[in-house]
Each structure stands twice: as structure tokens, then as C-alpha cells.
DRENTINU-25224 format. One record per residue (C-alpha): residue number from 1; x, y, z. Coordinates in steps of 0.1 Angstrom, whole numbers, plus 5000, padded with zeros to 4 digits. Each point is the difference from the previous one (the first is absolute). Layout:
BEGIN
NUM;X;Y;Z
...
# end
This chain:
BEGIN
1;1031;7744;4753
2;5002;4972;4972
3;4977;5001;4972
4;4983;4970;5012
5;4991;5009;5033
6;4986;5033;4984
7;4977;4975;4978
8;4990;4978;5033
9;4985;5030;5016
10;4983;5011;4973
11;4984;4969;4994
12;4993;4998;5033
13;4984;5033;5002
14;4977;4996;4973
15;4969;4978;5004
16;4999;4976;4968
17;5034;5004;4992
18;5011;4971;4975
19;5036;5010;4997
20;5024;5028;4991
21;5028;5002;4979
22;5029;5028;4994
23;5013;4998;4964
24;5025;5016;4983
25;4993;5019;4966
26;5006;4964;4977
27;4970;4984;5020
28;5027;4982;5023
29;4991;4992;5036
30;5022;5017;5024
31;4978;4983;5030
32;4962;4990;5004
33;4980;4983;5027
34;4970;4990;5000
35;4972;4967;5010
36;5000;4993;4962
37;5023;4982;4974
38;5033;5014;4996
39;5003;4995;4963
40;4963;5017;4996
41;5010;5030;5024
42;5031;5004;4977
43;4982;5002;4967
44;4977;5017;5011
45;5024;5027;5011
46;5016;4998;4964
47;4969;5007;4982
48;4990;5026;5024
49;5034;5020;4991
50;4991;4997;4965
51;4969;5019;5006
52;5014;5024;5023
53;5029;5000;4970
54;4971;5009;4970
55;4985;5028;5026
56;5028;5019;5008
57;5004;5003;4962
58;4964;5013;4997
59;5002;5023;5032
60;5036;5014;4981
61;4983;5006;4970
62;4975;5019;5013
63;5034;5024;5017
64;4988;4984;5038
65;5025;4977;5014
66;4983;4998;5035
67;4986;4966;5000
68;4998;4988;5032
69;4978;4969;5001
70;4977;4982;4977
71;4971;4976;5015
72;4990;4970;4981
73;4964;4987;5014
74;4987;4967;4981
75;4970;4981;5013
76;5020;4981;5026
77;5035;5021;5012
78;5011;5035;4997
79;5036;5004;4996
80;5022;5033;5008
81;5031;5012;4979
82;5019;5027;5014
83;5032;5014;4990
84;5030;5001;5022
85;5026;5013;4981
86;5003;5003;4962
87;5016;4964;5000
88;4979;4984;5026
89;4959;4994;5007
90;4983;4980;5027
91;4966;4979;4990
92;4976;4993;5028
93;4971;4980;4996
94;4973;4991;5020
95;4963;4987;5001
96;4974;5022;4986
97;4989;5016;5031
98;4990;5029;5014
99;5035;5006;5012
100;5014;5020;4967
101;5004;5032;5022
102;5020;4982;5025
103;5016;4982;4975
104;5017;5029;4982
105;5006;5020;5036
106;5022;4968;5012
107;5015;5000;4962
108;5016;5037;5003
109;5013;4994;5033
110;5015;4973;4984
111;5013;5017;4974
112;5019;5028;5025
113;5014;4974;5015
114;5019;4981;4971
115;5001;5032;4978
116;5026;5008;5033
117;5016;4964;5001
118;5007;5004;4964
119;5011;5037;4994
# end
């Protein structure tokens, strides 16, 4: 299944979904979609692999390299970071909501999904 259809489905599965985006490990969009602005969806996704970048050089100096997702929550969104592969990430973000648990449960399957389109 194309990256992009994996992204529809996942916004579409999660209540106050703004957009997701699959990056590759320089903060380059692979493929988003999303109800907001393309150019803020992709830097968003840029800066969200620099902090996903800066944690998995904590996480390896602390001899884990098991991240699997980091959750930003500001007064207005939350946004999801999870690892694919070493060289790719996905960002979702969504209204701040009640929906976080949903949110990361449609985000894994995601992840299965392209982590197999990819590999």
C-alpha cells in the first residue's frame, strides 16, 4: 500500500488529526496529508526529526536504543514521533484531545504497515 494511503487512514482514524507526515532521517518529506498547510506540516515534520534526532542520542547514551515514540503535548496540539526505521520517522499531530490513547494505537499500526512497505 503507498505511503500516502497509509497516512489517509491514519488521519482518518484519529479524531483531531491535523496531518501526518513520513520523513526520512534529514527531516525530508517522503509523503504527508493532512487539512493543514503543506509547507507547515513539512516543517513541522523537520523539526520533529530533530528532536527525535537529539533523543535517540540521549536514549544511546544512557546504552538504551529502544525509543519508540516521543509525545509532544503544548497547550493546543499534541504531536506523535515514532520511529520506522533508523532512516525514517512519521509525525502525527492532532488537537489536544482526549484521544492520545487512540492516537498512538492508530500510530503503531501505522508504523507495521510502512516499516513493511519500506523493508
Amino acid at each position: 500500500m503507498p505511503f500516502k494511503a497509509l497516512l489517509n487512514a491514519l488521519v482518518e482514524r484519529v479524531p483531531g488529526a491535523q496531518g501526518a507526515i513520513i520523513a526520512d532521517w534529514e527531516g525530508e518529506s517522503v509523503d504527508h496529508v493532512g487539512i493543514m498547510d503543506d509547507y507547515d506540516l513539512k516543517v513541522i515534520g523537520a523539526h520533529k526529526g530533530v528532536i527525535l534526532h537529539n533523543m535517540r542520542e540521549v536514549v544511546d547514551r544512557l546504552g538504551n536504543d529502544d525509543l519508540r515514540e516521543i509525545v509532544v503535548t503544548t497547550r493546543q496540539t499534541q504531536t506523535l514521533i515514532l520511529p520506522v526505521t533508523k532512516e525514517y520517522y512519521l509525525v502525527l499531530i492532532l488537537d489536544r484531545s482526549d484521544m492520545l490513547g487512540r492516537a498512538l494505537l492508530e500510530a503503531r499500526r501505522c508504523i507495521l504497515a510502512l516499516h513493511k512497505e519500506i523493508v
